[in-house]
MDAnalysis code that builds the backbone (N, CA, C; Angstrom):
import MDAnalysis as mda
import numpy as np

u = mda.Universe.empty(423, n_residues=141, atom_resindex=np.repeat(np.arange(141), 3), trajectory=True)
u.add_TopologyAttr("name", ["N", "CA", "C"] * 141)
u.add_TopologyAttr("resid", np.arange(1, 142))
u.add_TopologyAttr("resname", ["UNK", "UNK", "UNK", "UNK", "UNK", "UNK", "UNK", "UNK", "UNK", "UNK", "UNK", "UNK", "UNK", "UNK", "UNK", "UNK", "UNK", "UNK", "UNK", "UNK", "UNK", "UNK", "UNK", "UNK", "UNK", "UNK", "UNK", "UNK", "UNK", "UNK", "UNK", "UNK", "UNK", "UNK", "UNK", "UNK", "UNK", "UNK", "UNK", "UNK", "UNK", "UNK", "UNK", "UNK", "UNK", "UNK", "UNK", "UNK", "UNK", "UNK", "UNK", "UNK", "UNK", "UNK", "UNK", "UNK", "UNK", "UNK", "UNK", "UNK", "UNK", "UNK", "UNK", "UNK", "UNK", "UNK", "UNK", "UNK", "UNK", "UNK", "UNK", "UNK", "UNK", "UNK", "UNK", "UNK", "UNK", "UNK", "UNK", "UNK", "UNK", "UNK", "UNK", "UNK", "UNK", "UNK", "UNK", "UNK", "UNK", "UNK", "UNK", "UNK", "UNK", "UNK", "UNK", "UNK", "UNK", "UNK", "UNK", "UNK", "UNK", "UNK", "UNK", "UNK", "UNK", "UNK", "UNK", "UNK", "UNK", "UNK", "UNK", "UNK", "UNK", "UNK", "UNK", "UNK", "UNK", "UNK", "UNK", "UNK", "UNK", "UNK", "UNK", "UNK", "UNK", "UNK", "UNK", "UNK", "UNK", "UNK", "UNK", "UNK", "UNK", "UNK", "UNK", "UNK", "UNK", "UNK", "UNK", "UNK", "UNK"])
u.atoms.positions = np.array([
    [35.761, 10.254, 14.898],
    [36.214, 9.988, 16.250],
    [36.389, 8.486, 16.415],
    [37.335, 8.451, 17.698],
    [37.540, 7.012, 17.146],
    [37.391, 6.242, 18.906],
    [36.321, 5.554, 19.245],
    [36.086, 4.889, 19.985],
    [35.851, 3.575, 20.588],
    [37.044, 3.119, 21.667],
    [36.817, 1.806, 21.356],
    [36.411, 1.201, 22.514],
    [35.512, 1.924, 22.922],
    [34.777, 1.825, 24.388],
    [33.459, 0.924, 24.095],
    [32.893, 0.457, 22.838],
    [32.209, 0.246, 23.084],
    [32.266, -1.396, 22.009],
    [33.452, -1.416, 21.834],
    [33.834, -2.798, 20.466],
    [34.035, -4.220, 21.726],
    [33.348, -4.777, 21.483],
    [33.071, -6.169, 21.835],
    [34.688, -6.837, 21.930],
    [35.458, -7.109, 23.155],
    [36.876, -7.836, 22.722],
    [36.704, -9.053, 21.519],
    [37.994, -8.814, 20.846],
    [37.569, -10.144, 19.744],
    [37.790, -11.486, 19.961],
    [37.142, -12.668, 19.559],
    [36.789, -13.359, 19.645],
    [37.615, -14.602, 20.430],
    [38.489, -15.458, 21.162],
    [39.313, -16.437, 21.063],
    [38.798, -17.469, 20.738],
    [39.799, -17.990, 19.739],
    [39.624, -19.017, 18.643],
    [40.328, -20.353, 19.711],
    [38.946, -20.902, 19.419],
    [39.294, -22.288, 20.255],
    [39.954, -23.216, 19.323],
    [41.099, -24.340, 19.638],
    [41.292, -25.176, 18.246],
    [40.577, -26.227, 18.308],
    [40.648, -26.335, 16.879],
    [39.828, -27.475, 16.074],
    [39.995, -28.931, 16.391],
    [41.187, -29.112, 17.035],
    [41.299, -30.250, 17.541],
    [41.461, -30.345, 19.252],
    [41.508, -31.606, 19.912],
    [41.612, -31.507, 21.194],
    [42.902, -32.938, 21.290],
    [43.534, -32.546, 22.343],
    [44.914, -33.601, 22.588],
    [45.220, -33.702, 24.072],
    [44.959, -35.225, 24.074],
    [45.184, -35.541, 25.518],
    [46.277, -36.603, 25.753],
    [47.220, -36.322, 26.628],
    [48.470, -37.440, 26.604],
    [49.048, -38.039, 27.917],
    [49.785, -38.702, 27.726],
    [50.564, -39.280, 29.003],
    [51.887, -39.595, 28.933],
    [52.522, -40.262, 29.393],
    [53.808, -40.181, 29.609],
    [54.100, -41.225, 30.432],
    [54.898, -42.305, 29.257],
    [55.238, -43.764, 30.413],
    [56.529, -43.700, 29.423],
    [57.430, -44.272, 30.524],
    [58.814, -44.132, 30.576],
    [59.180, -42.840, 29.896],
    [59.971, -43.288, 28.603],
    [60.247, -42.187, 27.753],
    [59.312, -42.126, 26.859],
    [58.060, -42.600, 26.439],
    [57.550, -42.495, 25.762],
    [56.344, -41.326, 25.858],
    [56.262, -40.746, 25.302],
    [55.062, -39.446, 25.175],
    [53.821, -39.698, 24.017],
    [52.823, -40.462, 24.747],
    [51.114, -40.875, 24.111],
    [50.354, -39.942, 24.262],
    [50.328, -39.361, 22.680],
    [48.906, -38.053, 22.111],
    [48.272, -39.087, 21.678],
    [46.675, -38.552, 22.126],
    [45.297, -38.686, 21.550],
    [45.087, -37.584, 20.891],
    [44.577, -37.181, 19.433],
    [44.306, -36.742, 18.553],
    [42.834, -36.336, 18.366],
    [41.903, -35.674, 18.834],
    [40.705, -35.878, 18.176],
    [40.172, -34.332, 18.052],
    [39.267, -34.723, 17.240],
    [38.626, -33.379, 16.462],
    [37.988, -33.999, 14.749],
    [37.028, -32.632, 14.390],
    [36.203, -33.000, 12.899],
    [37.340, -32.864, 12.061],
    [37.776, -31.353, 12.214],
    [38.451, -30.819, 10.689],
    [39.735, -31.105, 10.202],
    [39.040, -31.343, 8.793],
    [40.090, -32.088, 8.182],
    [41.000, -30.886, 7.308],
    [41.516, -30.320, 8.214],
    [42.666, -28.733, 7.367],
    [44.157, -28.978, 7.614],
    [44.925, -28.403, 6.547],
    [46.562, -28.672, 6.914],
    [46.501, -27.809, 8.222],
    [45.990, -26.738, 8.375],
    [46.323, -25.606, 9.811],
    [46.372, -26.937, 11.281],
    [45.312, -27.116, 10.706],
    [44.889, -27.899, 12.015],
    [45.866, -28.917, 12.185],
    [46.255, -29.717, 11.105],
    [46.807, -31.064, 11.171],
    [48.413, -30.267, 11.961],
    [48.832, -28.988, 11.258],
    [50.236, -29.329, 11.673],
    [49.626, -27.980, 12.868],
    [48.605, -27.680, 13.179],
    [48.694, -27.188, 14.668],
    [49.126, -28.399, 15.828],
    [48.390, -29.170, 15.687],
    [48.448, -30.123, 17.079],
    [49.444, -30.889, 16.620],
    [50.151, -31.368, 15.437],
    [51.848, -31.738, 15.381],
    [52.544, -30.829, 15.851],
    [52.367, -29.343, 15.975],
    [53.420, -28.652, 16.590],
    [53.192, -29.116, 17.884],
    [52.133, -29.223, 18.748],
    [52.103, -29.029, 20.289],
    [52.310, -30.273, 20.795],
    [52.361, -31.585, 19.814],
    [52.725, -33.024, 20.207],
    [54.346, -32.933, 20.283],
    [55.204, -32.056, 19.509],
    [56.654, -32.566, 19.141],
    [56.739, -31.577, 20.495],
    [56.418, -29.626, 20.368],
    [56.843, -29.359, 21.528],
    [56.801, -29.747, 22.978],
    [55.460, -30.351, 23.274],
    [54.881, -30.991, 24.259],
    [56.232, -32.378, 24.507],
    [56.253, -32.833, 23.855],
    [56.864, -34.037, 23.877],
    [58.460, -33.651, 24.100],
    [58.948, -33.088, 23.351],
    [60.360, -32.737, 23.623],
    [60.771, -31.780, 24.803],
    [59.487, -30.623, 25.500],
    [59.713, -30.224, 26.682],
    [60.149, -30.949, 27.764],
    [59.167, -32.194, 27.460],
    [59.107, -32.974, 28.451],
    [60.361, -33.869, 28.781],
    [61.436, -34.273, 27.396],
    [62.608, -34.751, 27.560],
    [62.106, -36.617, 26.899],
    [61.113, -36.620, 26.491],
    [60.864, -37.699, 25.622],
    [61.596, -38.033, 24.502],
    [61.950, -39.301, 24.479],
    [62.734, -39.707, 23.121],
    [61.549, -40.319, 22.108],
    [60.506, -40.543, 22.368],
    [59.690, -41.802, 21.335],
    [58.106, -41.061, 21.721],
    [57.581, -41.243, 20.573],
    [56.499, -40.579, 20.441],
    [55.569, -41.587, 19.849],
    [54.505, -41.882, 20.556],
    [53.357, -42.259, 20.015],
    [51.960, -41.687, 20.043],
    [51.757, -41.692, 18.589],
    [50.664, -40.546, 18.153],
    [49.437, -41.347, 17.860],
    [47.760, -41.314, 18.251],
    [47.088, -42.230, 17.954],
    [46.301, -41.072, 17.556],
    [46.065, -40.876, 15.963],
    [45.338, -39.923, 15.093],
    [43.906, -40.244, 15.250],
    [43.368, -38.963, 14.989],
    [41.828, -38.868, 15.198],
    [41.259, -39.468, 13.497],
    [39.925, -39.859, 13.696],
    [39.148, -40.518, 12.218],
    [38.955, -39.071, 11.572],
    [39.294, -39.693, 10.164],
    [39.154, -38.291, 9.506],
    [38.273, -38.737, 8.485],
    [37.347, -37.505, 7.624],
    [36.554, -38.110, 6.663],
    [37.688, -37.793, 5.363],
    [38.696, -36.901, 5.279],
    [39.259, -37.209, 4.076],
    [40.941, -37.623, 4.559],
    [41.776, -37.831, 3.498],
    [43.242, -38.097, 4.291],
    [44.025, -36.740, 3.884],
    [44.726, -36.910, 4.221],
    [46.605, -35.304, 3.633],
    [46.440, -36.063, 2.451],
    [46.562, -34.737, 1.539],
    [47.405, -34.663, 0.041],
    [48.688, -35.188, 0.481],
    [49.368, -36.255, -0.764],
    [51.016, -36.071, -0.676],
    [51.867, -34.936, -0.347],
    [51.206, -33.964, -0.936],
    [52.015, -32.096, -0.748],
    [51.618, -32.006, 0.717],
    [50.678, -32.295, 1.461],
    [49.838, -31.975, 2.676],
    [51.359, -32.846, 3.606],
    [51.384, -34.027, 3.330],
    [52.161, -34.436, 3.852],
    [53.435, -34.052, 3.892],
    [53.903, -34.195, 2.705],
    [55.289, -33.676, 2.347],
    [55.456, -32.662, 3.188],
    [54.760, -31.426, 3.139],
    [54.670, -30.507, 3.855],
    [54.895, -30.367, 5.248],
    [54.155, -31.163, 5.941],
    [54.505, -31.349, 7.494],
    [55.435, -32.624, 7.949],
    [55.948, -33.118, 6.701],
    [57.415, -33.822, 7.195],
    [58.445, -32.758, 7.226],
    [58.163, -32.204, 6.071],
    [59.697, -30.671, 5.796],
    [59.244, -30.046, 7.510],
    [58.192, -29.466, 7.747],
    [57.800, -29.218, 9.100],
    [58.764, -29.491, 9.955],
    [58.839, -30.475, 10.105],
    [59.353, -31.455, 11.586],
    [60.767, -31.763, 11.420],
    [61.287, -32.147, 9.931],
    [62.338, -32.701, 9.961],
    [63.839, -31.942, 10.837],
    [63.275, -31.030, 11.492],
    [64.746, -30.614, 11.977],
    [64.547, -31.334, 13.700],
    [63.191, -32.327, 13.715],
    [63.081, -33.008, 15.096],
    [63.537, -33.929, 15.089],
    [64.112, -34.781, 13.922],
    [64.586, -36.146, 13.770],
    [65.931, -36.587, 14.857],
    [66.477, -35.286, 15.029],
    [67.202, -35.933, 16.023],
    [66.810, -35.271, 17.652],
    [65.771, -35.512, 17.847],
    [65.694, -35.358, 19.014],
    [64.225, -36.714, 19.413],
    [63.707, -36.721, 18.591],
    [62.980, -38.240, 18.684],
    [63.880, -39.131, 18.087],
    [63.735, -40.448, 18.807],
    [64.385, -41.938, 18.219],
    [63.618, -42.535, 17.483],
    [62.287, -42.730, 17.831],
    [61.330, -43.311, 17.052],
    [59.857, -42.485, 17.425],
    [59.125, -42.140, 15.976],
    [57.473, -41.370, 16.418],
    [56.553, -42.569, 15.595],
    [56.127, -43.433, 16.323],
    [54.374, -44.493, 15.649],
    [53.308, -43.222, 15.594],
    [52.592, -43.596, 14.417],
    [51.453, -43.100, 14.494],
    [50.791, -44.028, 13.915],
    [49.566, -44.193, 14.902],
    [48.349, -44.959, 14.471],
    [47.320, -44.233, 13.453],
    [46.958, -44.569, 12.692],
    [45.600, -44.130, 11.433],
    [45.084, -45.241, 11.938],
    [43.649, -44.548, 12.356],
    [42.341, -45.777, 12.852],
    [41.769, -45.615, 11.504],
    [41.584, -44.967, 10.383],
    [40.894, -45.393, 9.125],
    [41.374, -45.909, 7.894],
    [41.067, -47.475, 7.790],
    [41.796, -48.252, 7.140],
    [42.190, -47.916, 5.843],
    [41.090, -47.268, 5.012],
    [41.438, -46.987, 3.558],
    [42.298, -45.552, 3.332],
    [42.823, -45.063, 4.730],
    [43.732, -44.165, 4.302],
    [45.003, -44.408, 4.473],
    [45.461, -45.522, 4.884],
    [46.352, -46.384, 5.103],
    [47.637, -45.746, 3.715],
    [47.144, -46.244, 2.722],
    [48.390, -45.989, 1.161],
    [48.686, -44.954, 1.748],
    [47.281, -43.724, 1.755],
    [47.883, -42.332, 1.683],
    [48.977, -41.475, 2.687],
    [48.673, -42.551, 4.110],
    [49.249, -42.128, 5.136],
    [50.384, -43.026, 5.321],
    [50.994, -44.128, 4.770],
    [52.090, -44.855, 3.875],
    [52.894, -44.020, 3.378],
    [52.113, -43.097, 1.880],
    [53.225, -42.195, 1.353],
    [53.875, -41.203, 2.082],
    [53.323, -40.400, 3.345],
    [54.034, -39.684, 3.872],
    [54.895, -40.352, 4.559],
    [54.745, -41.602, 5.422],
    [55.578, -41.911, 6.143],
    [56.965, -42.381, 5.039],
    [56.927, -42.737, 3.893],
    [58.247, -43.033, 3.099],
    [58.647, -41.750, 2.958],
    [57.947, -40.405, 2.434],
    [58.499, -39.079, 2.481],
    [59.135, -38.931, 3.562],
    [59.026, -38.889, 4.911],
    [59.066, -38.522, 6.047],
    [60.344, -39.135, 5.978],
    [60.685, -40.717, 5.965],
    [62.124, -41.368, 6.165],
    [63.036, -40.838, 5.383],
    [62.746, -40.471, 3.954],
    [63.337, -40.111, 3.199],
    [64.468, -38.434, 3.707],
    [63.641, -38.210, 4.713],
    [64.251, -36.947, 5.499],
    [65.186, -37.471, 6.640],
    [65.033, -38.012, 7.083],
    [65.874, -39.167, 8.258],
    [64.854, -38.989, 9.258],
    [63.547, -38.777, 9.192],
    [62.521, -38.821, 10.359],
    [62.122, -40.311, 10.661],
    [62.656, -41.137, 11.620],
    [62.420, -41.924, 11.842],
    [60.840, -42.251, 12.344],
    [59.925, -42.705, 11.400],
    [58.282, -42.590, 12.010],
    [58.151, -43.786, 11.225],
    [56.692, -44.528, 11.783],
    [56.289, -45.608, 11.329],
    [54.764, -45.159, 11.608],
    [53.978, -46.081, 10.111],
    [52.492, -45.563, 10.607],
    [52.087, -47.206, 10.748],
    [50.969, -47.163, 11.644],
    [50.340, -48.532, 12.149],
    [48.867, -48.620, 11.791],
    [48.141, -49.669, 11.959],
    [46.692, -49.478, 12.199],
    [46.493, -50.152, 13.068],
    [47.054, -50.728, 14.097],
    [46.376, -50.983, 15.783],
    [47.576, -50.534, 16.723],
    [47.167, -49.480, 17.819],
    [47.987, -49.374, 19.250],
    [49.354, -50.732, 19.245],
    [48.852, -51.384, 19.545],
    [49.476, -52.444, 20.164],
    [50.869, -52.768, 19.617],
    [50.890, -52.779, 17.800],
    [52.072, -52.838, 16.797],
    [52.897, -51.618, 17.001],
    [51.847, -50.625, 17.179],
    [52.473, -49.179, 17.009],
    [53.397, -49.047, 18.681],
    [52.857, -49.802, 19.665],
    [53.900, -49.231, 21.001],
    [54.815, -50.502, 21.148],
    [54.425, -51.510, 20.740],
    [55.880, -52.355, 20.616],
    [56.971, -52.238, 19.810],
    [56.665, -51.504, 18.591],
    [57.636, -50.822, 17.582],
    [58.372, -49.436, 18.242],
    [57.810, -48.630, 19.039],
    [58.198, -47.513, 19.632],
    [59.218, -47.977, 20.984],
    [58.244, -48.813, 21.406],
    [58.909, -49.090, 22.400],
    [60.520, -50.244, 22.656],
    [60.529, -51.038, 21.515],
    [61.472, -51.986, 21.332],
    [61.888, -51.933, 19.878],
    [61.546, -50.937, 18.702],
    [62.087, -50.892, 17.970],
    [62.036, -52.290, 16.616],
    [62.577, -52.035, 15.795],
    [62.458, -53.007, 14.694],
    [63.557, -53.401, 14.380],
    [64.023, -54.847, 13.389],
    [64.691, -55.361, 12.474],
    [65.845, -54.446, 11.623],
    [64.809, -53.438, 11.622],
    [65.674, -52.495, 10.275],
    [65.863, -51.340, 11.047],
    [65.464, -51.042, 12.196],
    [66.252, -49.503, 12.975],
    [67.600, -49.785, 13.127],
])
């Protein structure tokens, strides 16, 4: 017999990360934070930053990433540039800040993968480089 009068509803899965943002001019600012360091996770809250951001009618995205104890594999990366790359033309420019310095190379190589797609992104290690680049652009855009 089959009864389901008495099965506990299942569980909702809270995510692993938490994202809080704002919105000045055109620009759309995610905060990033959370422990786990998983591809699910990483390109969960990249999905809800690009949709979030492009609902909203944002051209420029600035992303200020949470501390992680390990960084993305190259494939990790690679991976969630192929992800995104059909957003390149709907962002002009996406900064992302890495607050942990020695992951800097690793989070380097994706961003050359990433251009290599025509995703216009730049990674930073302080706010300040990262929203004057978003916001006024560079030499070589």
């Amino acid at each position: 017999m089959n009864d389901e009068r008495n099965k506990d509803p299942p569980p909702t899965a809270e995510p692993a990360y938490r994202l809080a943002w704002t919105i000045e001019d055109d620009i759309f600012k995610a905060r990033v934070e959370g422990d786990v360091d998983a591809q699910p996770v990483r390109l969960a809250y990249w999905r809800e930053i690009m949709r979030t951001g492009r609902e909203r009618g944002c051209r420029k995205l600035l992303v200020i990433d949470r501390k992680k104890g390990k960084p993305a594999t190259p494939t990790e990366l690679a991976e969630l540039a192929h992800a995104f790359r059909d957003q390149r033309d709907v962002f002009e420019r996406i900064a992302v800040v890495e607050p942990t310095a020695e992951f800097m190379p690793a989070v380097e190589h994706g961003e050359i993968f990433a251009r290599s797609l025509g995703i216009n992104v730049r990674i930073f290690a302080d706010v300040a480089s990262a929203e004057r680049w978003v916001r006024f652009g560079g030499a070589d855009d």
